[in-house]
VMD Tcl script that draws the C-alpha trace (Angstrom):
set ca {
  {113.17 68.93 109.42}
  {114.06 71.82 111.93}
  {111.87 75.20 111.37}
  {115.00 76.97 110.04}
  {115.39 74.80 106.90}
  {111.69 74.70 106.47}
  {112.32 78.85 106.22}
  {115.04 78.72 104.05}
  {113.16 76.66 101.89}
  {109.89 78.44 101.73}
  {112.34 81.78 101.31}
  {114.00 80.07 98.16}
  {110.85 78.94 96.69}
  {109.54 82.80 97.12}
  {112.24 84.31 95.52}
  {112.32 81.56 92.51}
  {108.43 82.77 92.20}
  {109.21 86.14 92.22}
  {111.62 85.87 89.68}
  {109.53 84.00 87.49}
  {106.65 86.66 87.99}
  {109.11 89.67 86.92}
  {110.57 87.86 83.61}
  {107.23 87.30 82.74}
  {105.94 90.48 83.75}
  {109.10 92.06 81.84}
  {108.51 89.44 78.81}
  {104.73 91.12 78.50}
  {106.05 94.76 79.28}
  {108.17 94.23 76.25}
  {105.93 92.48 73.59}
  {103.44 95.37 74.67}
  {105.64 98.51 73.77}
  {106.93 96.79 70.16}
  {104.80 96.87 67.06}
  {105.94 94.79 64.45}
  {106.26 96.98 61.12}
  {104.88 95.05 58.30}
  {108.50 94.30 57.19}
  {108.83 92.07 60.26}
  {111.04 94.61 62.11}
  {110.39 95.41 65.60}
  {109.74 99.15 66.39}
  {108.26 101.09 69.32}
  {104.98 101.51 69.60}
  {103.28 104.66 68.07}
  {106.68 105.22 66.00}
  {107.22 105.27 62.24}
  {109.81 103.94 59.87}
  {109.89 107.50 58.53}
  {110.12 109.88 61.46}
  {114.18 108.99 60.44}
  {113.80 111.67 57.68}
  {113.75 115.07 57.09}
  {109.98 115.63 56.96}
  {108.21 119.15 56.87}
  {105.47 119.21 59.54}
  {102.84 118.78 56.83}
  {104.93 115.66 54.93}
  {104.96 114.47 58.50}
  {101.06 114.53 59.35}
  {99.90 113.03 56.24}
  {102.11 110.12 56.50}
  {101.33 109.22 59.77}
  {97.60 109.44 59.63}
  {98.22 107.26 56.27}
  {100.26 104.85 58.08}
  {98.20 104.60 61.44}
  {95.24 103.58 59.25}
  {97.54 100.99 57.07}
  {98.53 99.67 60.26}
  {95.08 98.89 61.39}
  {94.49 96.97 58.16}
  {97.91 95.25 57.89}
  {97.46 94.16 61.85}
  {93.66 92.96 60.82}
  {95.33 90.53 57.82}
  {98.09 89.43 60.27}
  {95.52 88.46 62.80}
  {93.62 86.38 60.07}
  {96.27 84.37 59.21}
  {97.10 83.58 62.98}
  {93.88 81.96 63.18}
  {94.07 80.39 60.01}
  {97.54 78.75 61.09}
  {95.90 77.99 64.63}
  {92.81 76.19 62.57}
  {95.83 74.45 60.21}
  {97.20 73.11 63.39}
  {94.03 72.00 64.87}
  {93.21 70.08 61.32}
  {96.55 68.41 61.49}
  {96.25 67.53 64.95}
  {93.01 65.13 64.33}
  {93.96 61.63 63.94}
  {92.44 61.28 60.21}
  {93.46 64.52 58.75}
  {91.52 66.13 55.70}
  {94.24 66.68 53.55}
  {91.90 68.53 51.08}
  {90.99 70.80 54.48}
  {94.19 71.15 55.19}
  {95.43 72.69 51.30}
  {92.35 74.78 51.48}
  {93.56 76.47 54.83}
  {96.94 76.60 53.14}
  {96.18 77.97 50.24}
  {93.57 80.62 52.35}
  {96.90 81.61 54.27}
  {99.07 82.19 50.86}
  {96.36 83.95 49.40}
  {95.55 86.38 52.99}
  {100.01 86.88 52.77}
  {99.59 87.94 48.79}
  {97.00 90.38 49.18}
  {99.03 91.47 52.28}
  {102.22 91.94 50.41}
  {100.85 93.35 47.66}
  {99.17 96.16 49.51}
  {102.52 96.65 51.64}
  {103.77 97.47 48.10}
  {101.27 99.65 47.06}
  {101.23 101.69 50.51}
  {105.31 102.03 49.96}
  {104.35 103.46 46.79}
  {101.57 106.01 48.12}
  {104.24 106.82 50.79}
  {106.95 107.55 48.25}
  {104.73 109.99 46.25}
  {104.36 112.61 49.33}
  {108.28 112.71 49.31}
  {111.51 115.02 47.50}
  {113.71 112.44 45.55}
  {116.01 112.94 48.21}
  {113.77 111.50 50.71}
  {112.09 108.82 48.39}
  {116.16 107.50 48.40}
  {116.39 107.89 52.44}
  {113.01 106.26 52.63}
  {113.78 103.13 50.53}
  {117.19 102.61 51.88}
  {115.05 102.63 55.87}
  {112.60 99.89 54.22}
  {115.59 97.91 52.73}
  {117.24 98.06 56.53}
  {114.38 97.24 58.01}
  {113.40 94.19 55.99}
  {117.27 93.20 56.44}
  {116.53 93.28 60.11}
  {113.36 92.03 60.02}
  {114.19 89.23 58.10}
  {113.17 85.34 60.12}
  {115.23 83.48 61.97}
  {117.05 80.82 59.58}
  {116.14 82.72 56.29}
  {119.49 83.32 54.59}
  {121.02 87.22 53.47}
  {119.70 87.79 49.24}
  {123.07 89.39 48.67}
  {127.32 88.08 49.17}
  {128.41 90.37 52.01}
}
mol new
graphics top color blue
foreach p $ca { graphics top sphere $p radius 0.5 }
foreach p [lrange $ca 0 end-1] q [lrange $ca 1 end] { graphics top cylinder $p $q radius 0.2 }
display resetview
């Protein structure tokens, strides 16, 4: 091969690895910036579902130091039951499973997602309190948007648009 093509090659393969560095750098960038509210909607970091109402200053500060600690906890369950699916995987992956093992990791995960929901519930509540009726109507109707948003890939729409 002649030195030219040799350059043009090792030029092509630079830029191909450059552009697979910056998606992946952009990739990270953007998972970093998100949080995932506990409806599964994507928001940016350090931002709350209800910053979109009409708070007074003091509504405002005791709902986000409520929330910033809720998130804390709700991130805490969501990491358990990552590793509870990863050691699911790893049981079904053997070449005898333990299908007694593999219920009990199951059932560990449904359990870990009930107490989850249920204090997602509760917290919605607790947040509701601190707010006008007017706001308590503007708060729900955010939740409902977001959990319509937030809502998984393949899971059908609860309602006949």
């Amino acid at each position: 091969m002649k030195n030219s093509t040799l350059k043009f090659l090792l030029l092509i393969s630079l830029i191909l690895n450059i552009s697979f560095l910056g998606a992946a750098g952009y990739q990270y960038y953007k998972k970093s910036t998100a949080w995932t509210s506990p409806f599964g909607y994507k928001i940016q970091q350090g931002r709350f579902l209800f910053e979109d109402l009409s708070l007074r200053p003091d509504q405002m500060k005791t709902m986000r130091e409520t929330a910033t600690k809720f998130r804390a906890v709700i991130d805490e369950k969501r990491q358990a039951v990552a590793l509870k699916r990863k050691e699911l995987i790893a049981l079904m992956r053997q070449d005898n499973p333990d299908r007694k093992a593999i219920a009990a990791v199951v059932s560990e995960i449904n359990k870990t997602q009930e107490e989850m929901q249920r204090m997602i519930a509760m917290h919605m509540l607790d947040m509701k309190a601190g707010l006008d009726k007017e706001q308590q109507e503007r708060f729900l109707d955010l939740i409902d948007n977001a959990m319509t948003e937030g809502r998984q890939m393949g899971c059908p729409p609860t309602g006949h648009d």
